[in-house]
N, CA, C and O of each residue as an XYZ file, in Angstrom:
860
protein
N      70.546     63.686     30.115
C      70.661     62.753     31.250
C      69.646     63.156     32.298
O      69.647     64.280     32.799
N      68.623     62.038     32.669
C      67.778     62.435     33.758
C      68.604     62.882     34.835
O      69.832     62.949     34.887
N      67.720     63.185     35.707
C      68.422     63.632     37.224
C      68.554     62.859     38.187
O      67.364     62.657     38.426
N      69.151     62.221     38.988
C      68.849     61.483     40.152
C      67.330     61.408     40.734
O      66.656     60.398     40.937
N      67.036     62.584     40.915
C      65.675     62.617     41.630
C      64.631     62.108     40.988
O      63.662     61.578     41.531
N      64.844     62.290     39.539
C      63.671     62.129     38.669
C      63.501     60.132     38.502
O      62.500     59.422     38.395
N      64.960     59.806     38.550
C      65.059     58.422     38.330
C      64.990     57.594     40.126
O      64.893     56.378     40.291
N      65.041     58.258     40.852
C      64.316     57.491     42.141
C      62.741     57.721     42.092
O      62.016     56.751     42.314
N      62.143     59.051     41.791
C      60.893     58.368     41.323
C      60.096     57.653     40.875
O      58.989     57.282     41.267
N      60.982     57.349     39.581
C      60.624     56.169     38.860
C      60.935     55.191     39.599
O      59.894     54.953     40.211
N      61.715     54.469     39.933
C      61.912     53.507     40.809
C      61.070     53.054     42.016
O      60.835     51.848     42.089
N      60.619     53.812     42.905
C      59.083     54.072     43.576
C      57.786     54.021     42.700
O      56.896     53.218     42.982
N      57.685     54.814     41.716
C      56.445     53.917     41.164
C      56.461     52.611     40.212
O      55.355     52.125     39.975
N      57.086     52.268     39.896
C      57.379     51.140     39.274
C      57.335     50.254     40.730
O      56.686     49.223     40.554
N      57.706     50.346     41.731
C      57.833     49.163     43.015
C      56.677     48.913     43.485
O      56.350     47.865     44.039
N      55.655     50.336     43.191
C      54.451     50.351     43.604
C      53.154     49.622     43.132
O      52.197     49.075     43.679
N      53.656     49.923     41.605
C      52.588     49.714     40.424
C      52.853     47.674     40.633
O      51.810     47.044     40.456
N      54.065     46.848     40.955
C      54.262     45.757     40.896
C      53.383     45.443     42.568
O      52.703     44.417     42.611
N      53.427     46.129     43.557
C      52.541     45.711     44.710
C      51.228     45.657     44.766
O      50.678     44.770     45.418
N      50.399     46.775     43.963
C      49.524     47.068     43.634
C      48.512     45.702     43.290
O      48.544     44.965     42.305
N      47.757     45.671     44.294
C      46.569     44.551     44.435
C      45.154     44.954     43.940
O      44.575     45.611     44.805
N      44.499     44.785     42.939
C      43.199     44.651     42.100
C      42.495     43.894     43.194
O      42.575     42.671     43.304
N      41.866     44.600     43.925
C      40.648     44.316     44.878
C      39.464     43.790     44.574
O      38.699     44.729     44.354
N      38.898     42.721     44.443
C      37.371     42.482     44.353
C      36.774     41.819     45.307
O      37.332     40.769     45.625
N      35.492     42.191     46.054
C      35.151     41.499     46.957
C      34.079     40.511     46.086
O      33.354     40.841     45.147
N      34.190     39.553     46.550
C      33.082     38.131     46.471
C      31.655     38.421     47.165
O      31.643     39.519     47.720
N      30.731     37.867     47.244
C      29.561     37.308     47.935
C      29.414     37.011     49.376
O      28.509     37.326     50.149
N      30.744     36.182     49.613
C      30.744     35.463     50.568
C      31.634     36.434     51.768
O      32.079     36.026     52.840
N      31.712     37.669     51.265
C      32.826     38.689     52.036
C      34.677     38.345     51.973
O      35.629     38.599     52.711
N      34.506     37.728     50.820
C      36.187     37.739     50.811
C      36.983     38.351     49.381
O      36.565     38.078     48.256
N      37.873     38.991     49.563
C      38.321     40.011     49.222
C      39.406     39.287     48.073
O      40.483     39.053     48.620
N      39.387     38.989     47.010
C      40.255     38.605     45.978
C      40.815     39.093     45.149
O      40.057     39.623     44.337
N      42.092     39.210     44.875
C      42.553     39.615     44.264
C      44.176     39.509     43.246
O      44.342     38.312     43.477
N      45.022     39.764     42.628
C      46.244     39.584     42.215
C      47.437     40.447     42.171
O      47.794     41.495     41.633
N      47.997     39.360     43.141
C      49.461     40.807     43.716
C      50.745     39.870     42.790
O      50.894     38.725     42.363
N      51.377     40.955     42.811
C      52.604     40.976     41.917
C      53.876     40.908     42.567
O      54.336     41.968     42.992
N      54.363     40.119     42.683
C      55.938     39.487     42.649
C      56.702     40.899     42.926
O      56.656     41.834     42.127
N      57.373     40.931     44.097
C      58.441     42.368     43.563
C      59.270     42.066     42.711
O      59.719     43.088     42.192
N      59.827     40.890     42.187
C      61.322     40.431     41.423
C      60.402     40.011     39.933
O      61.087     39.572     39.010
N      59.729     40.069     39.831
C      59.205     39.005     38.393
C      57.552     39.765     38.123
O      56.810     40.369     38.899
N      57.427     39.426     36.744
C      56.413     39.962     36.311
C      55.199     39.385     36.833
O      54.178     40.054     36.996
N      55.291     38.134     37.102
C      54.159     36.970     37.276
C      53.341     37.459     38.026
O      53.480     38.241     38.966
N      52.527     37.014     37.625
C      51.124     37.503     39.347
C      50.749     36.272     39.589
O      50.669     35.323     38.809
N      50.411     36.370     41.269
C      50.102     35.327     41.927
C      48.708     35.577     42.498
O      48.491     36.729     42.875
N      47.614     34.569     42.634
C      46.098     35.131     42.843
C      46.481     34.653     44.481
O      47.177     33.698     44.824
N      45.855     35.544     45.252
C      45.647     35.599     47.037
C      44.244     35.784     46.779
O      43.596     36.202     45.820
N      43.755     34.998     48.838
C      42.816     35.489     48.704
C      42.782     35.983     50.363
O      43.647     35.347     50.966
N      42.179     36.748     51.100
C      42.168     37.478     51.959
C      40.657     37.585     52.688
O      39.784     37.826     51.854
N      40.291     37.491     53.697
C      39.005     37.425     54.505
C      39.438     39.215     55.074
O      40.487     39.655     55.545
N      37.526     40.199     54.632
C      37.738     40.996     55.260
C      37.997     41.162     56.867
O      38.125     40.190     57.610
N      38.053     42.447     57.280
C      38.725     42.569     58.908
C      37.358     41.998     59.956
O      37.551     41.485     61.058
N      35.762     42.248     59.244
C      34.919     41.525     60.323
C      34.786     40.265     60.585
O      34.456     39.751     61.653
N      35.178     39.517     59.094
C      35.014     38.085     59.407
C      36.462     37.463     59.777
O      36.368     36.326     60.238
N      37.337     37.796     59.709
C      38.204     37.587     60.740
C      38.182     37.607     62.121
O      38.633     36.637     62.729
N      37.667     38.690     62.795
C      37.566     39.103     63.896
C      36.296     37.929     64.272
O      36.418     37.310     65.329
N      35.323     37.703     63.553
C      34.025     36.766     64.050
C      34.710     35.758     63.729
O      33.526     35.463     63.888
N      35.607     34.597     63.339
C      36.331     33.409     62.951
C      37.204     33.719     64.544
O      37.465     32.739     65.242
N      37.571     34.996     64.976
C      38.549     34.499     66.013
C      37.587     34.260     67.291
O      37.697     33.266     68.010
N      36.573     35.345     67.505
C      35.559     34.874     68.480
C      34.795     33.437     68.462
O      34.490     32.853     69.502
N      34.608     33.095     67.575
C      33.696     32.131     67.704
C      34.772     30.563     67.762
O      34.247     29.450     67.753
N      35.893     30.710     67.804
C      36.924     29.523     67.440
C      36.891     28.879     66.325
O      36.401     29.443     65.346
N      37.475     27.372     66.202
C      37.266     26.713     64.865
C      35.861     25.940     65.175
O      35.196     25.642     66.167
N      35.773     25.749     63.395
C      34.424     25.344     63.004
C      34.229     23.832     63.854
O      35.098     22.963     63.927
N      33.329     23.792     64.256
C      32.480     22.474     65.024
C      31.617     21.497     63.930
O      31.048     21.868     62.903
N      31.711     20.097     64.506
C      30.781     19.089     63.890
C      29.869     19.576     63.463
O      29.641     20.629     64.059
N      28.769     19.246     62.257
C      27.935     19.588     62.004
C      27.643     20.922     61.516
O      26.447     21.154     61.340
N      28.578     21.979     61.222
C      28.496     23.511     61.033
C      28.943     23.674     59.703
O      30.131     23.511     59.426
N      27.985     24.021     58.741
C      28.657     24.410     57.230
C      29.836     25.408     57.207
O      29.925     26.509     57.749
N      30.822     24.654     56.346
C      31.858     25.554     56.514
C      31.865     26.827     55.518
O      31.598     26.545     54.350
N      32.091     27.990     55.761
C      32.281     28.861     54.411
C      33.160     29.648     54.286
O      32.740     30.314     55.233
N      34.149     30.276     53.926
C      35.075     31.688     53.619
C      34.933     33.118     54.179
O      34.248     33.889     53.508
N      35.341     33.454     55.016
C      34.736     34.415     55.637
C      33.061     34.383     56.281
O      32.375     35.293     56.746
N      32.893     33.515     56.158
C      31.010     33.350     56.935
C      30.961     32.572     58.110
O      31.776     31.683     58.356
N      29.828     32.954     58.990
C      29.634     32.114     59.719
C      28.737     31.714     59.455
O      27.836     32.393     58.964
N      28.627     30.084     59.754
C      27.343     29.619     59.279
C      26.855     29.140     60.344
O      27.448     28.732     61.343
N      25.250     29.216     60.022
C      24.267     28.380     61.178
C      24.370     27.015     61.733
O      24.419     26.039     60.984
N      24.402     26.920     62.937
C      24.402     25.733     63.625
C      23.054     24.682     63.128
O      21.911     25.134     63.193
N      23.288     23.339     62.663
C      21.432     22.970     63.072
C      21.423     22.735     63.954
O      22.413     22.486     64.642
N      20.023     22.718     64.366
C      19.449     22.759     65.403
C      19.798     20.986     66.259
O      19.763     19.865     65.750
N      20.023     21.294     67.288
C      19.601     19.758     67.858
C      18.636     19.314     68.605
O      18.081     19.979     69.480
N      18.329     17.959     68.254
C      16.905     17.730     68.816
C      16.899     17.767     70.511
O      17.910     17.400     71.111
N      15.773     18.204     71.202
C      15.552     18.130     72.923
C      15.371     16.648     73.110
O      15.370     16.163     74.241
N      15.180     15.742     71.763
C      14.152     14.129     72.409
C      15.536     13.764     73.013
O      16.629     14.039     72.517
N      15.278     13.040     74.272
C      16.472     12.200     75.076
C      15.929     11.029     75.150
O      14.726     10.775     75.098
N      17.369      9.835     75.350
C      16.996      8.475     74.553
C      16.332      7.829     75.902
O      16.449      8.057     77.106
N      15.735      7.104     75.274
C      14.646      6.383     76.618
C      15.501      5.466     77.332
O      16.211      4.605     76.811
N      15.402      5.673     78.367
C      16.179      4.828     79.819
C      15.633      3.710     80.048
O      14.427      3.488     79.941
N      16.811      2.613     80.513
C      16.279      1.655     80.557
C      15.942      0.734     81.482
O      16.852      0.130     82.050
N      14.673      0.478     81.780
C      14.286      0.395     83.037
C      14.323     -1.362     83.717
O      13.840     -2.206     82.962
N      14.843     -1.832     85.000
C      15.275     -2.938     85.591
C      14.048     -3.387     86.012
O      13.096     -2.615     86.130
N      13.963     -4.787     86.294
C      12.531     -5.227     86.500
C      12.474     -4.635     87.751
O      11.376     -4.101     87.902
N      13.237     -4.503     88.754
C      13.658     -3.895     90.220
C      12.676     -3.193     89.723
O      11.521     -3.602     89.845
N      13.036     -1.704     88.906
C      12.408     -0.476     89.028
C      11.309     -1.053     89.013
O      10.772     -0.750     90.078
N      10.520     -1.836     88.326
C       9.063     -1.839     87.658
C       8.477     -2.330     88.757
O       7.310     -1.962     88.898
N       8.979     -3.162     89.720
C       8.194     -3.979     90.400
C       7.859     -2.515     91.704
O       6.790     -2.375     92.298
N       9.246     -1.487     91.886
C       8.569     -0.671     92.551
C       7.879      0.948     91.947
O       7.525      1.985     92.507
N       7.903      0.730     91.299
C       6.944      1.881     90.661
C       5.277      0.998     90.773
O       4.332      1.751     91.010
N       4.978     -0.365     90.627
C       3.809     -0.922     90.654
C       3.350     -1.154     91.987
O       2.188     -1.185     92.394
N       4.340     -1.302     92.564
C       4.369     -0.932     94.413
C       3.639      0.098     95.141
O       2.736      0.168     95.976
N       4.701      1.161     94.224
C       3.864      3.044     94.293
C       2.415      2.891     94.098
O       1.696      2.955     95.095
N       1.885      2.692     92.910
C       0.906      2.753     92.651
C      -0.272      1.716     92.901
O      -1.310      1.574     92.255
N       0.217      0.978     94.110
C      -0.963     -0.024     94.359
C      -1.589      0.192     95.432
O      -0.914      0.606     96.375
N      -3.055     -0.015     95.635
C      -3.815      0.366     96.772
C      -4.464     -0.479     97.762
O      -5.151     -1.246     97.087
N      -4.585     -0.694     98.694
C      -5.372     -1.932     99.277
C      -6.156     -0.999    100.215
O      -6.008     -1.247    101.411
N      -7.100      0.202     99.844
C      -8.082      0.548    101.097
C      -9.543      0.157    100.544
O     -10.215      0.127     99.514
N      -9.589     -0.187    102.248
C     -11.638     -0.209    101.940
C     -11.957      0.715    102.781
O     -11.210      1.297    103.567
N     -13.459      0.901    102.561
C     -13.957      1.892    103.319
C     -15.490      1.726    103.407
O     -16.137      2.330    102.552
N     -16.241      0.907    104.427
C     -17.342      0.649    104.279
C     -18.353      0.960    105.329
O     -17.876      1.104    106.455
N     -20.019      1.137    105.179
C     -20.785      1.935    105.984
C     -21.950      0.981    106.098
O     -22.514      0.808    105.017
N     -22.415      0.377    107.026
C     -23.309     -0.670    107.076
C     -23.639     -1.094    108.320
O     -22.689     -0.925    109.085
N     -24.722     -1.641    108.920
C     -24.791     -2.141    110.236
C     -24.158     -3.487    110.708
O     -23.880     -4.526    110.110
N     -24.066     -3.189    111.660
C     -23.223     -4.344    112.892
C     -24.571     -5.620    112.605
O     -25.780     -5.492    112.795
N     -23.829     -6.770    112.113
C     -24.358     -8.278    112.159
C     -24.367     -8.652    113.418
O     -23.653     -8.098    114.254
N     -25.415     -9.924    113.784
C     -24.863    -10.810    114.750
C     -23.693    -11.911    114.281
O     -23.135    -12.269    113.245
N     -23.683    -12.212    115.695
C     -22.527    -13.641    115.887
C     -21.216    -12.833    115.915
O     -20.322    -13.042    115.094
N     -21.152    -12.136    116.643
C     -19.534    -11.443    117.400
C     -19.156    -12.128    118.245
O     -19.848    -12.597    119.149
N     -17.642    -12.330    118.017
C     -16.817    -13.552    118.313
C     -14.980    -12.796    118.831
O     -14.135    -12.365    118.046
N     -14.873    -12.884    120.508
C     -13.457    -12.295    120.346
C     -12.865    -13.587    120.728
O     -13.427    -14.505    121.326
N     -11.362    -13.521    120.198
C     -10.421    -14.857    120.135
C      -9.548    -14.495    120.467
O      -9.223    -13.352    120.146
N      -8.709    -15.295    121.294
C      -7.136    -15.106    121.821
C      -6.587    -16.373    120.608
O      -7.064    -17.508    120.639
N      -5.556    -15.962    119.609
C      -4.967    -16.632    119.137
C      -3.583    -17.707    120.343
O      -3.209    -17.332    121.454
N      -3.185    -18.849    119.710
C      -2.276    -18.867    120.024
C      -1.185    -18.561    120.474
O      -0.580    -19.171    121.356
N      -0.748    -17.336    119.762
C       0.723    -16.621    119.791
C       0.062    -15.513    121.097
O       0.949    -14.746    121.474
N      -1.051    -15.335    121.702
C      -1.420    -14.693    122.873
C      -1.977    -13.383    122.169
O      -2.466    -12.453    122.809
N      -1.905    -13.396    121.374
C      -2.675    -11.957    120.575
C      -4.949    -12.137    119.971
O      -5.454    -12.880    119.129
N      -5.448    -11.355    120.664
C      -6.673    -10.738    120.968
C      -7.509     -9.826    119.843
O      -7.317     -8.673    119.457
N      -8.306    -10.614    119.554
C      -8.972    -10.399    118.234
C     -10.418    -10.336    118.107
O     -10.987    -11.247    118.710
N     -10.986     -9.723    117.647
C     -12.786     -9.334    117.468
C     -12.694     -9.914    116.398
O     -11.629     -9.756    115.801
N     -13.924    -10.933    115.656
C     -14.726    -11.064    114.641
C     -15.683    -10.712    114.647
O     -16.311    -10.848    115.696
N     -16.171    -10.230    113.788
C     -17.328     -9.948    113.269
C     -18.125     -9.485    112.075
O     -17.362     -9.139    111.173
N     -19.558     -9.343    111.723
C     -19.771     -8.887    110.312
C     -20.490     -7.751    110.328
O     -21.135     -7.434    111.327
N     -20.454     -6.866    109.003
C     -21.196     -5.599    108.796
C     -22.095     -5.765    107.690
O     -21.474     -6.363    106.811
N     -23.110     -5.547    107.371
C     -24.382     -5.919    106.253
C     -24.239     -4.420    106.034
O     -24.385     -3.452    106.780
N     -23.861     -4.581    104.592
C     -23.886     -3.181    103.489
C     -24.976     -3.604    102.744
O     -24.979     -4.710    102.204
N     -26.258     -2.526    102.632
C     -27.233     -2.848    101.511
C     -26.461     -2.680    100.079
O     -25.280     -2.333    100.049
N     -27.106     -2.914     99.066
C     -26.518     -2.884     97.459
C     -27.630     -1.878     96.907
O     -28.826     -1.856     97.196
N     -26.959     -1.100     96.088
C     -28.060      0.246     95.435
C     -29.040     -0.067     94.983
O     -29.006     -1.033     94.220
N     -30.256      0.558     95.229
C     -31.100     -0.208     94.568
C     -31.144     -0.622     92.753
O     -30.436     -0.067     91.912
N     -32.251     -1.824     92.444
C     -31.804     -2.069     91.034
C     -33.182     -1.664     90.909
O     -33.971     -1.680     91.854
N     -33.593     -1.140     89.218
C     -34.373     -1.089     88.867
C     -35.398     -2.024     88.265
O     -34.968     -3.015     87.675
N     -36.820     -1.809     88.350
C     -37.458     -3.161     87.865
C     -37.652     -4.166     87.045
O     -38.074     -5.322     87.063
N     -36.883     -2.776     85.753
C     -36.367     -4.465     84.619
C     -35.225     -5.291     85.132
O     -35.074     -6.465     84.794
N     -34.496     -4.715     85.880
C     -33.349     -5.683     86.262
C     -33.579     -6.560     87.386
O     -32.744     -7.458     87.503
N     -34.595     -6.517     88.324
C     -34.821     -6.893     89.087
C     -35.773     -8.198     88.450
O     -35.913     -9.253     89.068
N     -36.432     -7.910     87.026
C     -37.308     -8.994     86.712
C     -36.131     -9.752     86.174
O     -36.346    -10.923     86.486
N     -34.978     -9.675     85.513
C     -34.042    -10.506     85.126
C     -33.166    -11.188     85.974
O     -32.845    -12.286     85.518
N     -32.671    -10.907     87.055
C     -32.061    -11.460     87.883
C     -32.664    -11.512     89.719
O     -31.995    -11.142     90.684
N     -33.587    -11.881     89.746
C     -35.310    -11.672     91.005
C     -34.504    -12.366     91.905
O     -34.679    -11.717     92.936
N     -33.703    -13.303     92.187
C     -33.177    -13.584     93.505
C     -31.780    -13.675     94.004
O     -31.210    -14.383     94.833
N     -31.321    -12.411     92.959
C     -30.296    -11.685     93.816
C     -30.166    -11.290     94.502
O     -31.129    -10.547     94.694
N     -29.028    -11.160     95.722
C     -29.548    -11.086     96.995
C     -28.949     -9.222     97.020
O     -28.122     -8.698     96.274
N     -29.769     -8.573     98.203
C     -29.646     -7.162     98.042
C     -28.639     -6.324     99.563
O     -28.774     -5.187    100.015
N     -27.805     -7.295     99.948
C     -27.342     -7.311    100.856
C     -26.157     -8.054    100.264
O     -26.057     -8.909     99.384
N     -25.151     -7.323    101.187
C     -23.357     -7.939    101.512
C     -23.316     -8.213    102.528
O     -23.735     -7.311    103.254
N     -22.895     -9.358    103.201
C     -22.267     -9.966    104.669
C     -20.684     -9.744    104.847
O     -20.109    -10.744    104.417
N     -20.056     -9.077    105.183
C     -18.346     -8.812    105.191
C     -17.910     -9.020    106.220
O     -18.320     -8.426    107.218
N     -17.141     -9.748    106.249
C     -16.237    -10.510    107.766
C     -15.113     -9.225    107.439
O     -14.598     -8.717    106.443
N     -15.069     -8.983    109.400
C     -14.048     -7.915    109.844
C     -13.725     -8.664    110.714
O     -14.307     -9.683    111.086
N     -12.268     -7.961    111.296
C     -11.729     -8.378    112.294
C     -10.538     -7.231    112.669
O      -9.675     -6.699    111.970
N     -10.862     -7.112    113.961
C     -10.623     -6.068    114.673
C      -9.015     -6.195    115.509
O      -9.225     -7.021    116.396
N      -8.238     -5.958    115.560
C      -6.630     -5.965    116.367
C      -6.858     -5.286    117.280
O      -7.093     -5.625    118.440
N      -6.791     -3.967    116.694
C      -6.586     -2.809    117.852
C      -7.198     -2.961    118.917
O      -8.256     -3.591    118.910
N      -6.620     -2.357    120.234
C      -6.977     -2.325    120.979
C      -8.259     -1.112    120.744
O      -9.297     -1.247    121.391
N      -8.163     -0.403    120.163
C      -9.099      0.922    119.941
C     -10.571      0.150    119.388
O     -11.722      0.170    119.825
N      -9.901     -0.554    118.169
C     -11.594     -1.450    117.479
C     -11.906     -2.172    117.877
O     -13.108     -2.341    117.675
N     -11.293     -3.116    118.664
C     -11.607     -3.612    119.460
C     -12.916     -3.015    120.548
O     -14.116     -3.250    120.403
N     -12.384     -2.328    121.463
C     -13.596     -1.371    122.152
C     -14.516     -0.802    120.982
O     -15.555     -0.602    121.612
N     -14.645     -0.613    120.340
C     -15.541      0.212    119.412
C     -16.818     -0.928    119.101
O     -17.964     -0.668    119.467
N     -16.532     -2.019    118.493
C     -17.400     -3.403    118.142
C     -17.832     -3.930    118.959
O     -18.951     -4.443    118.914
N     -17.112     -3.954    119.884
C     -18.036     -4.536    121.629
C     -18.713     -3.948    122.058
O     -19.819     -4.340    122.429
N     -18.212     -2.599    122.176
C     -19.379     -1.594    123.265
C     -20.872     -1.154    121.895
O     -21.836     -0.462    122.220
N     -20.711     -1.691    120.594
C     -21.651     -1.179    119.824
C     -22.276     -3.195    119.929
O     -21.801     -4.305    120.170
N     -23.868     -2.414    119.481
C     -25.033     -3.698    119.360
C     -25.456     -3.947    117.906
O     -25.408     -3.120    116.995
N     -25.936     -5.397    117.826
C     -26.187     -5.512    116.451
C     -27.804     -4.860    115.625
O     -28.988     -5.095    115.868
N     -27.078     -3.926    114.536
C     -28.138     -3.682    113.863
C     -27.324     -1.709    113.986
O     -27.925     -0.945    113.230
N     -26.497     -1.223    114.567
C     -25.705     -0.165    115.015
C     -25.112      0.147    113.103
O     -24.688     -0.571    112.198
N     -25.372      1.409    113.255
C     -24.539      1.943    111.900
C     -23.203      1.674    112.124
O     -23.106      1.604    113.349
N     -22.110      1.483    111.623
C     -20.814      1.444    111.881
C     -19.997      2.229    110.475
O     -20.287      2.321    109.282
N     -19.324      2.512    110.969
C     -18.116      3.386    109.545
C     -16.523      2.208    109.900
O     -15.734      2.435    110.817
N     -16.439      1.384    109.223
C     -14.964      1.038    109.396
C     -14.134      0.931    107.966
O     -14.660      0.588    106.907
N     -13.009      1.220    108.097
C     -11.939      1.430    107.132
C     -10.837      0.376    107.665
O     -10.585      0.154    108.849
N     -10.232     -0.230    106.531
C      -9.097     -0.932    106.791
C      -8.613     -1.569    105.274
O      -8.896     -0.942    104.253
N      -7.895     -2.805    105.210
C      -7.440     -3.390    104.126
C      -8.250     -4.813    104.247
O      -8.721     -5.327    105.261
N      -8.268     -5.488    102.323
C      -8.861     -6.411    102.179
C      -7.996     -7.502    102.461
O      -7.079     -7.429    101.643
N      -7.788     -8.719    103.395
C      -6.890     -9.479    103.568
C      -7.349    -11.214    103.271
O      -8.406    -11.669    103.709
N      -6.453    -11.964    102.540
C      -7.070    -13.240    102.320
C      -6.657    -14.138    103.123
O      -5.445    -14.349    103.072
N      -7.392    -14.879    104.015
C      -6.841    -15.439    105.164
C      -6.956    -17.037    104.955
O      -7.297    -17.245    103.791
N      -6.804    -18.134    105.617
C      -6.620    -19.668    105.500
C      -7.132    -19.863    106.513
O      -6.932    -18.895    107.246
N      -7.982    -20.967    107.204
C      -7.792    -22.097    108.040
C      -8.740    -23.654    107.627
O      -9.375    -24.037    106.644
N      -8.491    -24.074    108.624
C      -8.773    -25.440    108.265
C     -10.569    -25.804    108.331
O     -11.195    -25.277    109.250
N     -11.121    -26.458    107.608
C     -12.565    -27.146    107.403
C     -12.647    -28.566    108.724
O     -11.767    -29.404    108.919
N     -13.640    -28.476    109.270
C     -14.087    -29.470    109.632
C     -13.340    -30.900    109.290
O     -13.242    -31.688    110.231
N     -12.795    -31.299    107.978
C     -12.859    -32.045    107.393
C     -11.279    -32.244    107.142
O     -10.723    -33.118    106.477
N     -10.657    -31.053    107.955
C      -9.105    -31.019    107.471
C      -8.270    -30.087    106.555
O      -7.126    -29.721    106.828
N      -8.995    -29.722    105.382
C      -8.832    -29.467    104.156
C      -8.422    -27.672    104.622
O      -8.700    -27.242    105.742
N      -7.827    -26.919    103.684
C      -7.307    -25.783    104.086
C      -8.603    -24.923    103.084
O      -9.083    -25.263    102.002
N      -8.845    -23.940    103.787
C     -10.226    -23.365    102.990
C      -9.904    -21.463    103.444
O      -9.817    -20.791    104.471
N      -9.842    -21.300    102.312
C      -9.660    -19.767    101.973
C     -10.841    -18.852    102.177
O     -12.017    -19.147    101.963
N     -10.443    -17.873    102.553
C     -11.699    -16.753    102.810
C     -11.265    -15.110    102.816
O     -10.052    -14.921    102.903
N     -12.081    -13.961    102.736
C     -11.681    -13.017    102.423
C     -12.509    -12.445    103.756
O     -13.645    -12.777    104.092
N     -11.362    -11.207    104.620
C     -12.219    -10.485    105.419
C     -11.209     -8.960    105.340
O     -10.140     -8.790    104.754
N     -12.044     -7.962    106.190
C     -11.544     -7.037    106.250
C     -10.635     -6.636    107.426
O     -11.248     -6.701    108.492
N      -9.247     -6.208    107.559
C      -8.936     -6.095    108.644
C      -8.784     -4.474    108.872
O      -8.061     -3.676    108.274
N      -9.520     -4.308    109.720
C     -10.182     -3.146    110.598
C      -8.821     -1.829    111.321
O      -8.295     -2.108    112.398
N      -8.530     -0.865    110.786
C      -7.794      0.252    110.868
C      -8.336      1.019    111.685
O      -7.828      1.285    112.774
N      -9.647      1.567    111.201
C     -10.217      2.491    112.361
C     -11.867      2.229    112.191
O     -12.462      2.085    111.123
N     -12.373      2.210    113.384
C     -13.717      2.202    113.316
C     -14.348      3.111    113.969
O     -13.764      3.575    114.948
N     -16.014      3.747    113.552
C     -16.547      4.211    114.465
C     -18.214      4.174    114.392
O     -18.813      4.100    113.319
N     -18.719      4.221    115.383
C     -20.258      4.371    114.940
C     -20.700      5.377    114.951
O     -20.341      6.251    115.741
N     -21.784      5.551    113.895
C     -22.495      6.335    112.912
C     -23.657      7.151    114.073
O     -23.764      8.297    114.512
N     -24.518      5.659    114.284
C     -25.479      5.838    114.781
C     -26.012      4.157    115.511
O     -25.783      3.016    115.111
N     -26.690      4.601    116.561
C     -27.270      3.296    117.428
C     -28.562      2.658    116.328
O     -29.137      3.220    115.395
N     -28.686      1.544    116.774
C     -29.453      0.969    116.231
C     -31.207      1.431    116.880
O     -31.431      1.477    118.090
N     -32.266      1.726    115.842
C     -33.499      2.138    116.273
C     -34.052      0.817    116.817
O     -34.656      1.046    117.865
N     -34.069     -0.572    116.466
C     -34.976     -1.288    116.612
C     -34.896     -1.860    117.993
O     -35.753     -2.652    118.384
């Protein structure tokens, strides 16, 4: 007759040998293997994620859109693109972005014309006319034999508001260098004849003279 002691041994390894899990790790870091039933012979296959990829599955949370899923792995995010979708723009915007970018300066250097003319409009407001003769660069002589009575001179109607350009165009004589800057403006009045007749002059921002006239 065994001994007590000898037959609780047995009983411990026999409980043991049925817990006893056949370890193999995978590729992918997960740990597979077949544990045994304490009551029954059967084995049942488990599978088990080692202790790092557990620990990286709890940091990183659950898997997100777009993220390959794997067994113990983390997998790479793809990448997402920086392009952002094009906005869509109101004629509003367009008309002032073309606003932004539009210019109306002149800036011209030429002598004082005759026939200076100051006018009190109607509405009681005080006005200089007058013109500035800008020469044109010179042309060279083949071009000059192709087009011979082009004229080599600009006549430009100004007109003066300010009280400042005002003084500047009066107290200067014709044939006087002048520097004036302002905007190109298209103005209306009436013909002899009735008829409404369009014309282009410059209206005068700042003026100054250059130099007196030699002649």
């Amino acid at each position: 007759m065994r001994s007590v002691h000898a037959r609780d041994e047995e009983i411990s390894a026999e409980r043991l040998s049925k817990r006893r899990v056949a370890a193999k790790v995978n590729p992918e870091g997960v740990t597979r293997g077949i544990a045994v039933a304490p009551d029954s012979a059967a084995t049942v296959p488990v599978a088990t994620a080692d202790a790092g990829s557990a620990r990286a599955a709890k940091a990183t949370g659950p898997p997100r859109a777009g993220r390959a899923r794997g067994i113990g792995t983390l997998a790479a995010t793809a990448p997402r693109s920086s392009a952002r979708r094009p906005t869509e723009t109101t004629a509003s915007s367009d008309v002032e972005a073309i606003a932004e970018q539009s210019q109306n300066v002149v800036r011209i250097v030429g002598r004082l014309g005759v026939g200076l003319r100051e006018l009190v409009l109607p509405s009681g407001d005080p006005v200089v006319s007058f013109h500035v003769v800008v020469s044109r660069p010179p042309r060279s002589p083949r071009e000059h034999e192709r087009r011979p009575r082009e004229p080599t001179v600009d006549t430009l109607a100004c007109a003066a508001w300010t009280s400042r350009a005002r003084r500047t165009v009066t107290g200067a004589t014709p044939g006087d260098l002048l520097e004036v800057e302002g905007a190109l403006r298209r103005r209306f009045r009436r013909s002899t004849g009735g008829s409404p007749v369009s014309f282009y002059e410059i209206e005068v921002s700042r003026m100054r003279r250059l130099r007196a006239s030699t002649g």
